[in-house]
N, C-alpha and C positions, 0 to 999 in steps of 0.2 A: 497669560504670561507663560506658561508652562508652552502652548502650542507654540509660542516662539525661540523659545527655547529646545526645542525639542527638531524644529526647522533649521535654527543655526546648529545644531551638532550634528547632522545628517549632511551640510552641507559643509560643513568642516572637515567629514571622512574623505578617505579618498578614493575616486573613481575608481570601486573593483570591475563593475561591467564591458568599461572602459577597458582592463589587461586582461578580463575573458574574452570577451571577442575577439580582442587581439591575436591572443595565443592561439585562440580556436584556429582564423584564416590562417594562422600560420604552419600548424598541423596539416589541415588541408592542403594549402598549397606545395607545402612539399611532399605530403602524398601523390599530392598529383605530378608532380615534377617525379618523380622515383618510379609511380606507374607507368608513366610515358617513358621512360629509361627503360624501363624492364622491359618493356613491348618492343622496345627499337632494336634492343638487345638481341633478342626471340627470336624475331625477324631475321635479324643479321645471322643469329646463328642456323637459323632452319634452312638459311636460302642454301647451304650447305651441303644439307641431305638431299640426295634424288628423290624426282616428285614422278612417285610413280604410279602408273593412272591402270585399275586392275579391271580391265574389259572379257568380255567372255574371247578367244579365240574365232579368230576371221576365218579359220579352217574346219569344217566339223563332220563327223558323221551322222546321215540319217536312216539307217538302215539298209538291208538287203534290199538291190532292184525286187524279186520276186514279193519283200513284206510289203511293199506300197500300194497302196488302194488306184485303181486306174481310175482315170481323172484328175482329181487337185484334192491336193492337200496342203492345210495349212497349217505352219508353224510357226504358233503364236508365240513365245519367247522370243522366236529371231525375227516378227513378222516376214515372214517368207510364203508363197505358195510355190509349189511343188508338182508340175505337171509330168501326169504319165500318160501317153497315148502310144498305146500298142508295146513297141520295145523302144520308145524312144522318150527322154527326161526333159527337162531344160525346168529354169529357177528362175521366176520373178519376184520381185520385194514387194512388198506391202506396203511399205512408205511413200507415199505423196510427194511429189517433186516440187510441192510447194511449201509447204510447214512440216512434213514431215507425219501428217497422220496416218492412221492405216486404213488403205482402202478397204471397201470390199470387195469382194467376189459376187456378184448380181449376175443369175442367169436367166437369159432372155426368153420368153413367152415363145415367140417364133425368131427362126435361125434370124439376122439382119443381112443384107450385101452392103458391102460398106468399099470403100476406094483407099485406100493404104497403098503410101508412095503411089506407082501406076498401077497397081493390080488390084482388082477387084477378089472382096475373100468373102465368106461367108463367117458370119460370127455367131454362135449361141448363146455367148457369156461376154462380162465386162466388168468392169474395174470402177467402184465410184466412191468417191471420197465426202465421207459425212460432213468435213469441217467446214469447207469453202465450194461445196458443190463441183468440184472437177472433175470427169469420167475420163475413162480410157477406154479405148478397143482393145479386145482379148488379146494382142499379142502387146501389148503397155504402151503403146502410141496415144498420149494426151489429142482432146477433140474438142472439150468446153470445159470451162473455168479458168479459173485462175494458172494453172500446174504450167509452171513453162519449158519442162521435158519429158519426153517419155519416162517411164518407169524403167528403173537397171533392169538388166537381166546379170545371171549372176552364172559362173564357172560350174559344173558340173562334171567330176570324174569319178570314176573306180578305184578303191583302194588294191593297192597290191599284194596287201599283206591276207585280208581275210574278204575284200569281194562287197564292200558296202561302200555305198554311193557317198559322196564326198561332197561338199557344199564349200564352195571358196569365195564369199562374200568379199575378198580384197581383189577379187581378178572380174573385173566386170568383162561381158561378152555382148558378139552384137546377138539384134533381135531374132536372127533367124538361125543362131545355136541348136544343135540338137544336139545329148547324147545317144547315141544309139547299143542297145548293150543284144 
C-alpha cells in the first residue's frame, strides 16, 4: 500500500527534468547563436585592417665579391647557390620547378659532354632533387623527372654605396647572365 502510494505522489509532481532540459537547450542555443554573431562581427571588422604578409626582402646583400669562396656557395635561408668563377657571379635557386624542393648541388665523378639547346658543354656538377627525382644540368636546364622548367636564375649586381654584391630574387635573368666585376 505505501509502494502505491508513494508511485501516485511522484507522479503527481511536476515534470522538473522536463523545464531543465528545456532551459538547458535553450542557453545553449543561444550561446551558439551570439557565438556565430560575434564571429561574423570579427570577420566583418578585420576585413578592414590591411593584411599584411611580412616576407624577408627580394633585394639582399651577400657580401664583398673578394669574401666569396670561388666555386658555389650556398645559401640556405634563401635557398640560393651562388657561383664564382674567376671574376665572374651569377645566382641560381635551389627550388625545384616542380614542388618546390631544394635541390642539390651533386658534383660529378668525371667532367659529362651533354647538348644544351645546340651546343655541346662540358659539365662537372648538377642539380638533383631528392623529392620527385628531377636532375638538372649545371647551368638549371631540367633533363628527367617530373620538373617542367629550368631553374631561375636570379639578378646579380654591385652595390654603389659600399661594393657588395646584391641578390634581386624579384628580377629573374636568362641562363647565360654573368656578372663580371
Amino acid at each position: 500500500m505505501k509502494l502505491l502510494e508513494s508511485l501516485k505522489a511522484q507522479l503527481s509532481k511536476p515534470n522538473s527534468t522536463k523545464s531543465d532540459r528545456r532551459s538547458f537547450l535553450q542557453i545553449v542555443g543561444t550561446g551558439g547563436v551570439l557565438a556565430s554573431l560575434a564571429g561574423f562581427f570579427y570577420q566583418s571588422f578585420r576585413s578592414l585592417l590591411p593584411n599584411v604578409l611580412y616576407e624577408a626582402p627580394q633585394k639582399f646583400k651577400i657580401g664583398l665579391p673578394s669574401q666569396l669562396a670561388d666555386g658555389v656557395t650556398f645559401l640556405e635561408d634563401r635557398r640560393l647557390y651562388v657561383f664564382k668563377e674567376a671574376k665572374s657571379y651569377y645566382a641560381i635557386s635551389g627550388a625545384c620547378t616542380h614542388l618546390g624542393c631544394t635541390v642539390k648541388y651533386t658534383k660529378l665523378n668525371s667532367p659529362k659532354q651533354v647538348e644544351i639547346g645546340n651546343e655541346k658543354k662540358n659539365i662537372t656538377f648538377e642539380f638533383h632533387c631528392p623529392c620527385h627525382g628531377s636532375k638538372f644540368y649545371a647551368d638549371g636546364t631540367n633533363y628527367a623527372g617530373p620538373a617542367p622548367s629550368p631553374l631561375h636564375w636570379y639578378k646579380l649586381e654591385i652595390a654603389p654605396d659600399d661594393g657588395q654584391l646584391v641578390v634581386n630574387l624579384g628580377e629573374e635573368v636568362e641562363q647565360n647572365f654573368r656578372l663580371t666585376v
